[in-house]
Residue, then its C-alpha position, 0 to 999 in steps of 0.5 A: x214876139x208872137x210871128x216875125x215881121x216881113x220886111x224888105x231892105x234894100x230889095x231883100x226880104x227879112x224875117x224880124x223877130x221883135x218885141x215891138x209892134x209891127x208898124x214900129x218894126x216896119x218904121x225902122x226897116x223904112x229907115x234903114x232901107x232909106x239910108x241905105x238907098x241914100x249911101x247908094x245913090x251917092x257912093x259909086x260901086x260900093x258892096x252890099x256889105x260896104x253900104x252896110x257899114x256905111x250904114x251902121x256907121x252913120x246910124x252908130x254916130x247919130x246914135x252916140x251924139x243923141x245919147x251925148x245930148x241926153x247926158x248934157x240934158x240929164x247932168x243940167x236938170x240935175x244941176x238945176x234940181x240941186x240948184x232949187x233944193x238949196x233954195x228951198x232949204x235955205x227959204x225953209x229954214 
């Protein structure tokens, strides 16, 4: 976190400070500022803070489905792992 990174979200301009690189920094502020522009474009006459949360949630929903996903991934490979080691052991011995 050597300086803050200006970025700009939803014609606002922010100071972040992070420890990833700049570039990474910029990607994510890219995003949000598309999603939010994307809620706009299609909701009529919702706040700033209501576009926000919008926002967040959908970020939030993305983000709990993936880690869902991960879980499923991560419960079969250690399944089939058990799965091989039984093979083995039973071809070993």
């Amino acid at each position: 976190m050597d300086k803050p990174v200006k970025v700009t979200i939803f014609d606002h301009e922010y100071l972040i400070k992070s420890d990833e690189v700049e570039e990474h920094v910029q990607e994510i502020a890219q995003f949000v500022n598309n999603l939010f522009e994307e809620i706009n474009n299609n909701t009529e006459g919702l706040s700033e803070v209501k576009t926000a949360i919008l926002a967040a949630f959908h970020i939030a929903s993305d983000y709990l489905h993936i880690a869902r996903d991960r879980d499923d991934i991560l419960k079969d490979i250690q399944k089939r792992a058990k799965s091989l080691n039984y093979q083995i052991d039973s071809v070993v011995k």
